[in-house]
C-alpha positions in Angstrom: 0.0 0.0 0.0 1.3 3.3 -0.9 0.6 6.3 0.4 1.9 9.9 -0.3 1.3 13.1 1.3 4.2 15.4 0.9 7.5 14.7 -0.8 9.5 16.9 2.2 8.1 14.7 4.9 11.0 14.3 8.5 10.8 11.5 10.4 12.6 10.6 13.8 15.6 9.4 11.3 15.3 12.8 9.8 14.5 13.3 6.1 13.6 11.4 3.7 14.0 10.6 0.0 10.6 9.1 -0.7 8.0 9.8 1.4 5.5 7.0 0.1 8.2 4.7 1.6 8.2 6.5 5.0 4.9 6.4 5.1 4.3 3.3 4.0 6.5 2.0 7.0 4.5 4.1 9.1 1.8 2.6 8.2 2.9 -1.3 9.1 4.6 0.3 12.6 1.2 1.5 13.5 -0.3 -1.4 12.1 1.9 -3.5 14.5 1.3 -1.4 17.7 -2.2 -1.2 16.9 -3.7 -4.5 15.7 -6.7 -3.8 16.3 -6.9 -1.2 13.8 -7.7 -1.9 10.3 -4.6 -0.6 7.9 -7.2 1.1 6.3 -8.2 3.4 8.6 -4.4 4.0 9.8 -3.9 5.2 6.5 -7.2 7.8 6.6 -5.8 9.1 9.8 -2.3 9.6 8.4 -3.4 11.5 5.1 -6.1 13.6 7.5 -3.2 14.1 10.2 -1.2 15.4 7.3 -3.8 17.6 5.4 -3.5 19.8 8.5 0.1 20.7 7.7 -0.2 21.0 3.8 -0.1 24.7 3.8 2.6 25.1 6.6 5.9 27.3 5.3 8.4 25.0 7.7 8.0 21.6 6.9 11.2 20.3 9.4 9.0 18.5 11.8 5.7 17.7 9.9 7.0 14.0 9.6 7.3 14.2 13.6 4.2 16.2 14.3 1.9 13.7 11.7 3.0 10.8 13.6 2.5 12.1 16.8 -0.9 12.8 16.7 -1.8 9.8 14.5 -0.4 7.7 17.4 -2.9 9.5 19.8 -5.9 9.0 17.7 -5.4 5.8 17.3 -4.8 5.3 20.9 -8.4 6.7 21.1 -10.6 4.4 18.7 -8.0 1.5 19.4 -9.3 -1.2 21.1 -7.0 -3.3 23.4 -5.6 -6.4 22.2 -6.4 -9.3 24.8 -3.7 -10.7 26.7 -2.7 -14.3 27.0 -2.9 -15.8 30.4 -0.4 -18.7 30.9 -1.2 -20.7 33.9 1.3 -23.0 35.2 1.3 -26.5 35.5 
């Protein structure tokens, strides 16, 4: 799945030369921290996390600041994955 917002995009690594790629591993990061989630709708609250900064003149931390509040978003609609019990013997 691609997905491209801005070709200027920072991440925590700094930035980057495709942004579909960092996004794209954005994507499957939040996908892994948040199973619950469909990838689907990680990737409509990345592109509507990002539309926020489209017009914005410094574009240094937009990377940072897109994932950022994605993460807390998701924390909101997530729904906790169930834990294992193992009982001993």
């Amino acid at each position: 799945m691609t997905v491209t917002v801005r070709s200027d995009m920072t991440t925590k690594a700094g930035p980057v030369e495709s942004d579909a790629l960092a996004l794209d591993g954005l994507v499957r990061r939040l996908a892994v921290e948040f199973p619950t989630v469909d990838e689907q709708d990680i990737v409509l609250i990345l592109q509507s996390s990002a539309a926020a900064y489209r017009d914005v003149r410094i574009t240094q931390y937009v990377g940072v600041f897109v994932e950022r509040e994605s993460r807390e978003r998701l924390r909101e609609i997530a729904v906790p994955a169930p834990r294992l019990m193992i009982v001993g013997d």
